[in-house]
C-alpha positions in Angstrom: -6.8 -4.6 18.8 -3.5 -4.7 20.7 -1.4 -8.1 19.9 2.0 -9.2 21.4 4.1 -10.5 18.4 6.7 -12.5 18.8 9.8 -12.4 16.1 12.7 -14.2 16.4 12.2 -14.6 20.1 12.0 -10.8 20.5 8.3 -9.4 21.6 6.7 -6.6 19.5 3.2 -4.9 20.8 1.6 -4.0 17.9 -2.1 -2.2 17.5 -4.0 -2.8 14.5 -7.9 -1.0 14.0 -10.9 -3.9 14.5 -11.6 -3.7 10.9 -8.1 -4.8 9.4 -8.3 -7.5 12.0 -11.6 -8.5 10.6 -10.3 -8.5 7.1 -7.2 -10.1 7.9 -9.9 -12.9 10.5 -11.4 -12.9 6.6 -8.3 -13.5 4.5 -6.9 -16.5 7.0 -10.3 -18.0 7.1 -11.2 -18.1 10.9 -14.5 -18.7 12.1 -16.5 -15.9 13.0 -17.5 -14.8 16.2 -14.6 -15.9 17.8 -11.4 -13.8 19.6 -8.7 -14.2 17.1 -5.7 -12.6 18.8 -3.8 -15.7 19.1 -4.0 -16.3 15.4 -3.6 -13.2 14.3 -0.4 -12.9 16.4 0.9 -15.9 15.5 0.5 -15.1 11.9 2.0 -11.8 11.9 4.7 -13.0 14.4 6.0 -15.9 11.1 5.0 -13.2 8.3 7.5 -10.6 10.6 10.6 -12.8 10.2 13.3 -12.3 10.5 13.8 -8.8 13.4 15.6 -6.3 11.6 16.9 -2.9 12.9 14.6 -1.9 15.7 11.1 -2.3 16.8 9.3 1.1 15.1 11.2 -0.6 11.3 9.6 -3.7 12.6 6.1 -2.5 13.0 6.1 -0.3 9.7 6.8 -3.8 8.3 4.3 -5.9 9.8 1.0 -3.2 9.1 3.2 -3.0 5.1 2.2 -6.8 5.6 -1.3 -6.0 6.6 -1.9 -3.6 3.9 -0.5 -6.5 1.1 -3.0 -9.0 2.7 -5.9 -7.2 2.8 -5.8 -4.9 -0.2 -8.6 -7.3 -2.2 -11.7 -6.0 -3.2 -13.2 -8.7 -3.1 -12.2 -9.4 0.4 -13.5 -6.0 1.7 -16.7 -6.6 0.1 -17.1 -10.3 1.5 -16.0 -8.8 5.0 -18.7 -6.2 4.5 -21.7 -8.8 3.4 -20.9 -10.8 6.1 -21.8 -8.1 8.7 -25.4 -7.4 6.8 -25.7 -10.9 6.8 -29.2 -11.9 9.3 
């Protein structure tokens, strides 16, 4: 999934795999089934702050970010129930 962040007024493009963005969808408590881009973005974009050095410090920072908010068992396994859910 390909998101447009936006910290401190500067733009960063950032890809992240489907799966984090589900677990991250998870973590934030979105509805499912919906496109969650905007939120995601906006999200990462506040968690980003403030810009320092240049944009590939910037992205190792934000997926460092992603890693800290996902890395709950218990949030992987409620991801993965909810997909083998009828």
């Amino acid at each position: 999934m390909k998101l447009e962040l936006h910290i401190d007024s500067r733009p960063l493009d950032v890809e992240i795999d489907d799966v984090v963005a589900g677990l991250l969808a998870v973590r934030l408590n979105l509805p499912d089934g919906e496109d969650h881009r905007d939120a995601l973005a906006r999200y990462l974009s506040e968690k980003g702050k403030p810009w320092i050095l240049d944009e590939e410090h910037m992205r190792r920072r934000i997926l460092r970010r992603l890693i800290l908010e996902i890395a709950d068992p218990a949030l992987v396994i409620r991801h993965l129930m909810a997909d083998d859910s009828p």
